[in-house]
C-alpha positions in Angstrom: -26.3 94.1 142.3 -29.2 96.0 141.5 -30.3 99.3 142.3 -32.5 98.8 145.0 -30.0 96.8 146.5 -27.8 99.2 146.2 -29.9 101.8 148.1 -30.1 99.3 151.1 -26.3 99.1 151.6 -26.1 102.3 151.7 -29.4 102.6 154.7 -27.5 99.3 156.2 -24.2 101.3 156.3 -25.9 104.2 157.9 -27.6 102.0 160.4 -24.3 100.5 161.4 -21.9 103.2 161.9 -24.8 105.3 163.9 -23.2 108.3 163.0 -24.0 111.3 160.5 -21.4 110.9 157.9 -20.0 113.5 155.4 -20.1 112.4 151.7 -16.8 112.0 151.0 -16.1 110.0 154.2 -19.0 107.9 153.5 -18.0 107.6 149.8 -13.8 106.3 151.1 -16.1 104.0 153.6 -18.2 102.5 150.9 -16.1 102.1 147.8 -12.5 102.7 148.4 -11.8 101.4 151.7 -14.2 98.3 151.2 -15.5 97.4 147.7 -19.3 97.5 148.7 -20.6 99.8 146.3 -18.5 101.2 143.0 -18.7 105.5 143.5 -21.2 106.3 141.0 -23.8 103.5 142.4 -22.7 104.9 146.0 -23.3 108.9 144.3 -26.7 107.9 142.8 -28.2 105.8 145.4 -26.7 109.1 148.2 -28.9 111.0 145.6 -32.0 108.6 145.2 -32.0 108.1 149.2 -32.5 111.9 149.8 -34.9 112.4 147.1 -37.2 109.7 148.3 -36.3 111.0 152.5 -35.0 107.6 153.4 -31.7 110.1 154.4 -31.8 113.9 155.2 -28.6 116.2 155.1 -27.8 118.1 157.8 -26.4 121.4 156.8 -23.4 122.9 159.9 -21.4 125.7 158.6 -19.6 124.7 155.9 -20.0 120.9 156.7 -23.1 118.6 155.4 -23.5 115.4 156.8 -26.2 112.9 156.0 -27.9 110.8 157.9 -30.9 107.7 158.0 -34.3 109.0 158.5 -37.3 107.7 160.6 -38.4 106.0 157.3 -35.2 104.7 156.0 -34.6 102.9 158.9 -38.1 101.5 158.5 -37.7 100.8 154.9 -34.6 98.8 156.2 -36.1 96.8 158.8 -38.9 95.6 156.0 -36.1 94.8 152.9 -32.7 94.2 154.7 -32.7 90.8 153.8 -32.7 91.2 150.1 -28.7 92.2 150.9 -26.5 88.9 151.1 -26.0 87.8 154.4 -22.4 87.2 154.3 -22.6 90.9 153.2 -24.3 92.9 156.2 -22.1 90.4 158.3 -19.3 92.2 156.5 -20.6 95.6 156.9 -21.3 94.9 160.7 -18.1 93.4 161.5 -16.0 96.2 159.7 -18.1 99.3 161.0 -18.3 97.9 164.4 -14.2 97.6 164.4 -13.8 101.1 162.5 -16.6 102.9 164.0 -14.2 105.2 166.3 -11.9 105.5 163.6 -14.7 107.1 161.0 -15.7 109.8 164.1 -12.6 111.1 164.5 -12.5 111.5 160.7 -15.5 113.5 160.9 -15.4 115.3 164.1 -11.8 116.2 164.2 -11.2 118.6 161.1 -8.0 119.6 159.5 -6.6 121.7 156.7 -3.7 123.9 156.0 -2.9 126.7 153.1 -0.3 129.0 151.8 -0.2 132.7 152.7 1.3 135.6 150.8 4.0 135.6 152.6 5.3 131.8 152.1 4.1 130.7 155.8 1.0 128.3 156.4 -2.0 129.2 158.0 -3.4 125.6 159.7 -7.0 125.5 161.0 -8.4 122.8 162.9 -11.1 122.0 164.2 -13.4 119.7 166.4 -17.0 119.2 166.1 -19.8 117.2 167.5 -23.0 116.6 165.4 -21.6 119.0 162.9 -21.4 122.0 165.3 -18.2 123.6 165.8 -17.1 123.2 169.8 -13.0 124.3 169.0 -11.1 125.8 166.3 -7.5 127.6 166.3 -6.2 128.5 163.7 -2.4 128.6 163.5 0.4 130.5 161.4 3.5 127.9 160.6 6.8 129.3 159.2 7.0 126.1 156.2 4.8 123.4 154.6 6.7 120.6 156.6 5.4 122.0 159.8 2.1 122.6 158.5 1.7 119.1 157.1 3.0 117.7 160.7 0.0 119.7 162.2 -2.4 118.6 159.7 -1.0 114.8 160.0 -1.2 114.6 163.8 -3.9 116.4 164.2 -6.7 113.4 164.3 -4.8 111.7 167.3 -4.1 114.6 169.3 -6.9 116.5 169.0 -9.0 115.6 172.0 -5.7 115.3 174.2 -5.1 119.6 172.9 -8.8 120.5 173.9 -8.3 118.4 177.1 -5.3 120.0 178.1 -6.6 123.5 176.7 -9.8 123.6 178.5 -8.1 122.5 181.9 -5.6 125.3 181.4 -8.0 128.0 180.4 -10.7 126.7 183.2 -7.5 126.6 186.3 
């Protein structure tokens, strides 16, 4: 596959999940979890996209998250075809399936570390378009219970903000 062809899979990806994506998540999407792109051709085309702004990075706290531009998406609708059809049929069907999947990856944050002390602190967090809307921060007496929190914490985190904000709002 060449390198231009390269760059498209990566501006077809982006156009299919219609989300901002994080590097990392984008670089698990692209080469680990399916074997589209290998993670040096998926690092140097993320690279050659933003040079040429066919994708911009959006910078929120400590988060940046990239996304297709006005141009890319252009630039796609002109060359898509030069990427194998069975291909972008691929790409469609799995980021149409895995498309919820991916935003709670990106918009439900987790993390834990070790204090001083020998307890955890957790933090968590939920965003949306890579601004912060919750974030607690908890102090766990062992790394079992911390690694619980940080395990469970993409499938219950919109059922804690739900039942937070209808306590705090009640």
């Amino acid at each position: 596959m060449d390198n231009t062809i390269k760059k498209l899979v990566l501006l077809y990806v982006f156009d299919s999940i219609a989300m901002p994506l994080a590097e990392d998540t984008l670089i698990k999407l692209t080469t680990s979890d399916n074997e589209w792109l290998s993670f040096i051709d998926c690092k140097q085309s993320l690279i050659e996209l933003l040079e040429t702004e066919l994708i911009y990075q959006n910078k929120s706290g400590d988060r940046v998250l990239y996304s297709i531009t006005a141009d890319g998406r252009e630039c796609l609708a002109h060359f898509y075809t030069r990427i194998p059809s069975s291909l972008r049929e691929e790409i469609t069907r799995y980021t149409r399936d895995n498309r919820l999947r991916y935003r709670k990856k990106q918009e439900y944050f987790s993390d834990y570390s070790r204090n001083p002390d020998g307890s955890y602190t957790v933090i968590l967090k939920i965003t949306d378009s890579g601004s912060v809307i919750m974030e607690l921060k908890l102090i766990v007496p062992s790394r079992a219970t911390a690694s619980r929190i940080y395990n469970n914490w993409v499938n219950k985190a919109a059922q804690v903000y739900g039942q937070l904000y209808e306590s705090i709002i009640n």
